[in-house]
C-alpha positions in Angstrom: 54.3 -302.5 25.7 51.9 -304.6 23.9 53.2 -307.5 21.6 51.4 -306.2 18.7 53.6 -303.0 19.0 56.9 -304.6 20.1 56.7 -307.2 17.0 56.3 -303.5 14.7 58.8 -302.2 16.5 61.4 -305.3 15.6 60.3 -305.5 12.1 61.0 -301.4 11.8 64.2 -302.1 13.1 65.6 -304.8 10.7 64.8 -302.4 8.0 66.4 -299.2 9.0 70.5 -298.0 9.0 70.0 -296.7 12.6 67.4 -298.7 14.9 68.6 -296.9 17.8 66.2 -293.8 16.2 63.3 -296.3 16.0 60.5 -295.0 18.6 56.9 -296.4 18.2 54.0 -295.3 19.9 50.8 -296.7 20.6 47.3 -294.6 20.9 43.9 -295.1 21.4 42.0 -293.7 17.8 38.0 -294.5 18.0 37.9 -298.1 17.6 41.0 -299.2 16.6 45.0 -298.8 18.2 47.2 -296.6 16.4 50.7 -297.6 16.8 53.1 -294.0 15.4 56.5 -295.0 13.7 59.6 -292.7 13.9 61.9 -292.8 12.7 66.0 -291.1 11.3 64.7 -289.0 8.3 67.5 -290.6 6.4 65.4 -294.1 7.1 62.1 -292.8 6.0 62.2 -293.7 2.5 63.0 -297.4 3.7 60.5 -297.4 5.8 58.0 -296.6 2.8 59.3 -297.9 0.1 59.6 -297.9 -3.2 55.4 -296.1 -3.9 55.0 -297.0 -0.7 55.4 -301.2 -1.1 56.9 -301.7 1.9 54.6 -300.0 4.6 51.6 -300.7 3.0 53.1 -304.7 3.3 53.3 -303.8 6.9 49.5 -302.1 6.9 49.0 -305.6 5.7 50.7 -307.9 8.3 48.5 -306.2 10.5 45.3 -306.7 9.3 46.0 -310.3 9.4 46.7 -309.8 12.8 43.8 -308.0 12.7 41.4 -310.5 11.8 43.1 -313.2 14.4 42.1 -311.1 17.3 39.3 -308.6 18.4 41.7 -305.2 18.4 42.0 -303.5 14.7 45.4 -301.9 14.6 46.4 -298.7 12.6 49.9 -298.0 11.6 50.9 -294.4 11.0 54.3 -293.2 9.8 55.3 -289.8 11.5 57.2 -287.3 9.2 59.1 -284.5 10.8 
């Protein structure tokens, strides 16, 4: 598990009502690492956020991360 992915993972965690449900997933997309969030579809909405404030502040986190290191992370919230 990469630290990148485990830090998401934490932060996803803190958010929701059941972390126990939390599952990320990392992939290989062209150039960049897409890491897949699931999550209890009663935790979705927190997850987003209010017009979506709250995962695009995550988007964000990582493209700071982003322009520390040479890997671009993606972050991709899975709806079932």
């Amino acid at each position: 598990m990469s630290e990148v992915r485990s830090e998401v993972e934490e932060l996803i965690r803190r958010l929701v009502d059941q972390p126990e449900k939390v599952k990320v997933a990392e992939f290989p997309s062209g150039d960049e690492i897409l890491l897949e969030v699931e999550v209890a579809p009663e935790d979705l909405g927190k997850v987003i956020g209010r017009q979506g404030r709250t995962v695009r502040a995550l988007r964000t986190l990582l493209e700071t991360r982003n322009a520390r290191e040479a890997i671009p992370y993606g972050l991709e919230i899975i709806e079932d």
